[in-house]
C-alpha positions in Angstrom: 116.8 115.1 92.0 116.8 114.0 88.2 114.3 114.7 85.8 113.4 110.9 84.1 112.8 110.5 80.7 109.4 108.8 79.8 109.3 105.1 79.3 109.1 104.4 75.4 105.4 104.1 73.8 104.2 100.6 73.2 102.9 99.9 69.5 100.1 97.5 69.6 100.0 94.6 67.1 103.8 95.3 66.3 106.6 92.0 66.4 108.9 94.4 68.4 108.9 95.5 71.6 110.6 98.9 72.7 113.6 98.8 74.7 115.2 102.3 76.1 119.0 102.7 75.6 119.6 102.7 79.2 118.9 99.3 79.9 121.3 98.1 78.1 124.2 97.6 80.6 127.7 98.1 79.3 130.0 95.1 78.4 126.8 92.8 79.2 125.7 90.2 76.8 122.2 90.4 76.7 120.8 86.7 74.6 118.6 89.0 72.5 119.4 90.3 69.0 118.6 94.3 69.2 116.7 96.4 65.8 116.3 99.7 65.3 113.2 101.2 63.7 113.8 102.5 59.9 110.6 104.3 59.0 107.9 101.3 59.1 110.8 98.5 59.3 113.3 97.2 61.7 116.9 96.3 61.0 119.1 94.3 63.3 121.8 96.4 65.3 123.6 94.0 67.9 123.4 90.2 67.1 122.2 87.6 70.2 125.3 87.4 73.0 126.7 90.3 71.3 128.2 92.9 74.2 126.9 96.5 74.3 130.2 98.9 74.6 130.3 102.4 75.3 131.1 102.8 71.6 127.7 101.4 70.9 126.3 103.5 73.0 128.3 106.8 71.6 127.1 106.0 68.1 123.4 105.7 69.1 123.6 109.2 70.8 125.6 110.6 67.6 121.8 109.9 65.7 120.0 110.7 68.7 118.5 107.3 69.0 117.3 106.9 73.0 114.8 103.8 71.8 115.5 100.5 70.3 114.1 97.0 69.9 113.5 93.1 70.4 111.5 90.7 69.3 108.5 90.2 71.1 109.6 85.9 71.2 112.8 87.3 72.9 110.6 89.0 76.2 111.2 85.8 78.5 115.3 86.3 77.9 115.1 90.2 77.7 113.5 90.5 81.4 115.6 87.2 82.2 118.7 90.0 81.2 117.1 92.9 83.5 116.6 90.4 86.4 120.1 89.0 85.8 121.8 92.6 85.2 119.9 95.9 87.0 121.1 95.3 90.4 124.6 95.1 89.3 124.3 98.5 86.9 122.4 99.7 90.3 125.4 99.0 92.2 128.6 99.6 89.7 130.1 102.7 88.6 129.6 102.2 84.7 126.3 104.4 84.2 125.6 108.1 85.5 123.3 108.5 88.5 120.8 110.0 85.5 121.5 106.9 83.6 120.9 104.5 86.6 117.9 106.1 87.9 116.6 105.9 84.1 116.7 102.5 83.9 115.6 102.0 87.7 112.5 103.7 86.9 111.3 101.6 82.9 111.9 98.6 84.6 109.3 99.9 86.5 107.3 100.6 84.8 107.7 97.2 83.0 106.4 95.8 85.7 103.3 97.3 86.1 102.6 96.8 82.4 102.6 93.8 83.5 100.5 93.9 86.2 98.2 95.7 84.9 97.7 93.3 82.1 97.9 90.1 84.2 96.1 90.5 87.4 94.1 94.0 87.1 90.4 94.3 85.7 90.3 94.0 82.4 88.0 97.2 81.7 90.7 98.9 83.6 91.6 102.5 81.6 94.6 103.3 80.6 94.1 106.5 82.6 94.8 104.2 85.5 98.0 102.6 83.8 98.9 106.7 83.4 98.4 107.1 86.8 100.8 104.3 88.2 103.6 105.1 86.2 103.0 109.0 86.6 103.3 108.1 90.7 106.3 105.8 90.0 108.2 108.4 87.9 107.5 110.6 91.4 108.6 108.0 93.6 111.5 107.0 92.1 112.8 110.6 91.6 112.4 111.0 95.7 114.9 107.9 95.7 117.4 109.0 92.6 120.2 109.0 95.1 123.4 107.0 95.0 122.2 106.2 98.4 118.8 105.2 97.2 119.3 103.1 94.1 122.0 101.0 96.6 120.0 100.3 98.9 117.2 98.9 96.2 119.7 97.4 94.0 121.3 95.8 97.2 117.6 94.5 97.7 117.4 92.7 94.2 120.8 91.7 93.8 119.5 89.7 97.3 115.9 88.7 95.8 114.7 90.3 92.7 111.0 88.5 93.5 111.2 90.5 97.1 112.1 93.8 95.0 108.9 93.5 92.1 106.6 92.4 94.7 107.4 95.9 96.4 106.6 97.4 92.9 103.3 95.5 93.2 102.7 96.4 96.5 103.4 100.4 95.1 100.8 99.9 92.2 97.8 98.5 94.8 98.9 100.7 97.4 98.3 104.1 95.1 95.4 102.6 93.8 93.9 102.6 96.8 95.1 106.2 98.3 93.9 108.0 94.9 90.8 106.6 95.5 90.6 108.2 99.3 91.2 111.7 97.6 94.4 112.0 99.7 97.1 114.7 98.5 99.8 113.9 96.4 102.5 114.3 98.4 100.8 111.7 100.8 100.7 109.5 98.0 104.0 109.7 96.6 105.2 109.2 100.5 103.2 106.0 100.9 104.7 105.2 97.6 108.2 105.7 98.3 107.3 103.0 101.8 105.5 100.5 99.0 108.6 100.5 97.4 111.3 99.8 100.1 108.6 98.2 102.5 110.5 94.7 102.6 114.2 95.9 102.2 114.4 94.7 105.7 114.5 91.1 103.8 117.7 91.6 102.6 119.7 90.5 106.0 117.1 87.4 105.5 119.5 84.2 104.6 118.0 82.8 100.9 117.5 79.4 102.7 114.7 81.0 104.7 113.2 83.0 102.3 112.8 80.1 99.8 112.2 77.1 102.3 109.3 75.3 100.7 108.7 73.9 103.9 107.3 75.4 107.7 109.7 77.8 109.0 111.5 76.8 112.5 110.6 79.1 115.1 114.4 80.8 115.1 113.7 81.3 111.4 110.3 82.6 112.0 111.9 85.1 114.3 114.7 86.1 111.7 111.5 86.9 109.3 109.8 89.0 112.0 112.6 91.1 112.4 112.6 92.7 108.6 110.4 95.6 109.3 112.5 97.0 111.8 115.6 95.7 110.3 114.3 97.5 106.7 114.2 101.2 109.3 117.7 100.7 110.1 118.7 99.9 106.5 117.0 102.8 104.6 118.4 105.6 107.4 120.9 106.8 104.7 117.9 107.5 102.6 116.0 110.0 104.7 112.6 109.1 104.1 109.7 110.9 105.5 107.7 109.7 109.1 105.3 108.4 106.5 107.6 106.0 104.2 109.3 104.9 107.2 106.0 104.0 109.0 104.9 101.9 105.9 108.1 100.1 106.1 108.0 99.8 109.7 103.9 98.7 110.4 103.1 97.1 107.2 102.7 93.6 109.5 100.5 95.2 112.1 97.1 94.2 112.2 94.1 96.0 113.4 93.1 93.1 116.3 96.7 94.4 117.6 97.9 90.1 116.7 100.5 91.6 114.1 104.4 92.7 114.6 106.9 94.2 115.2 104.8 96.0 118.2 101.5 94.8 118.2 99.6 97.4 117.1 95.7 97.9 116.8 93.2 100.1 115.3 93.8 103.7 114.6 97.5 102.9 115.9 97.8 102.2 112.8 98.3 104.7 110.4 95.8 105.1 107.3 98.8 104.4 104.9 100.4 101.5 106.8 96.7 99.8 106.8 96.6 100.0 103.1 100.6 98.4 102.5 99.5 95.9 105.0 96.7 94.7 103.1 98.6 95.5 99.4 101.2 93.2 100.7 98.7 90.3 101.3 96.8 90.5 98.0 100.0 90.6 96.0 101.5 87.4 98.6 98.5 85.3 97.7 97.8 86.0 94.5 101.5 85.8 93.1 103.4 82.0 93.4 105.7 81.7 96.4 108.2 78.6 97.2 105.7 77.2 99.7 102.2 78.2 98.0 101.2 78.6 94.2 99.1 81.8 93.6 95.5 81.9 94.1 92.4 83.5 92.0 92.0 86.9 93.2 88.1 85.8 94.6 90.0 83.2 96.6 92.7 85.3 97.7 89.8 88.2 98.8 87.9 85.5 100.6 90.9 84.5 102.6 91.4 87.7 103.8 88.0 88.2 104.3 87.5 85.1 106.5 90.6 83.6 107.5 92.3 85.9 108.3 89.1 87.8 109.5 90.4 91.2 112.0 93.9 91.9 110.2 92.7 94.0 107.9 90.3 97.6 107.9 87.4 96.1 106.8 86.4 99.3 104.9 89.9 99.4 103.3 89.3 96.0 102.3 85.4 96.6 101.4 86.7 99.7 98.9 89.7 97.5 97.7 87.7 94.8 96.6 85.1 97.6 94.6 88.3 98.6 92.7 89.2 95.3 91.8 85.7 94.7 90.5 86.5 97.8 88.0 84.2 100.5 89.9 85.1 103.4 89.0 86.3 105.2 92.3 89.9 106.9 90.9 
């Protein structure tokens, strides 16, 4: 297990955004001119399309520079670059297992930056915001295996939108645990499930998971077959009975109408509950090929009327309170 370095420090009302070393990928043109920081100015490094080479990479280590920097106009190209580049660094031999499980884990916790910006309370503390990424850093080190990063960087190298909605599903899903009081370990389990809980997608053909249109009943059936599919996939990774149930249950539904076994009630697990409606939220409230995101009031009263007996209505009664900003964590 490898100890990850923490993500670098935002600086509020600066032009520049910081960027850590490791995610910039060898011999990988990244369509964003890089800066470092000189006391309080910036001075550019590595022009737009430029490849970063090991010896770029050597020299920044000979000064003991681990951080550097874009322009915040450049964001939309610089994640357009991780999107375009982590699975592959995931996947090749270039980087260390250190290195890739470095950049695994900011990217991250880029992306619940973002969420946390975009669709969580506003009054949310940055306590909270500590919290995610401290779970994350935790989550990620139980999967900072060569087996591990594969198997995610095989699942965004398939779909990268399949892979961050898992990182979304993570963020609601501890939310929601912390504010049940459950140990750590419980969480960082349920965690580790968030994470992979889709990975079953990956043997999904592309032209099923972004038909605009209705799904033919053989292609329903090929999307009903993920969760079990995702067990079979993450065996290398030897999660716990608690990850592999979240990945397993997390499209049961407590009137026993969901799959892969038709579950009900307290046949479902606590934490399976809780991905199950995490995955929902996220799904509504984000845009998909065949539906454009909803308000989070809209998405909450979907799943509080039409879709009335899939969820633990407490679960769902305590979620809600936590997106109003009450103050349960």
């Amino acid at each position: 297990m490898t100890s990850l370095p923490p993500p670098p420090s935002e600086e509020p009302g600066s032009e520049f955004q910081p960027v850590p070393i490791g995610h910039l990928f060898p011999n990988t043109p990244g369509g964003f001119e890089i800066y470092l920081r000189n006391g309080g100015s910036h001075i550019l490094f590595a022009k737009n399309g430029e490849y970063f080479t090991p010896r770029h990479r050597a020299l920044l280590a000979e000064y003991g520079v681990d951080t550097v920097y874009i322009h915040r106009t450049e964001q939309a190209r610089y994640k357009e670059y991780i999107r375009r580049s982590l699975a592959t660094a995931l996947l090749g031999q270039d980087l260390t297992l250190e290195e890739k499980s470095a950049a695994f884990y900011h990217n991250c916790c880029g992306i619940i930056r973002d969420l946390i910006r975009d669709k969580l309370p506003n009054g949310l503390a940055d306590k909270h915001g500590r919290l995610f990424v401290a779970y994350v850093r935790d989550s990620v080190e139980f999967l900072s295996t060569e087996a591990g990063l594969a198997r995610l960087g095989a699942l965004m190298r398939h779909d990268y939108e399949v892979f961050s909605h898992g990182v979304h599903v993570f963020v609601y899903t501890v939310f929601l645990l912390k504010s049940l009081g459950l140990p750590n370990t419980t969480i960082v389990q349920a965690g580790v499930g968030a994470l992979l809980h889709d990975s079953g997608k990956e043997g999904i053909p592309l032209s099923i998971l972004k038909k605009p249109g209705r799904l033919t009943p053989e292609e329903m059936l090929a999307v009903r077959e993920h969760p079990e599919r995702g067990v079979r996939l993450c065996r290398p990774l030897s999660l716990s009975r608690l990850a592999k149930e979240c990945v397993l249950m997390h499209h049961e539904k407590l009137d026993g109408q969901g799959y892969p076994r038709g579950l009900a009630g307290e046949d479902i697990p606590l934490h399976a509950r809780i991905v199950s409606l995490a995955d929902v939220y996220d799904a509504l409230t984000s845009n998909r090929v065949y539906a454009g995101a909803v308000k989070p009031f809209e998405a909450l009263r979907i799943m509080r009327h039409e879709m009335a007996g899939s969820f633990d209505l407490d679960l769902y009664k305590r979620f809600v309170m936590l997106l109003s900003g009450a103050a349960l964590v």
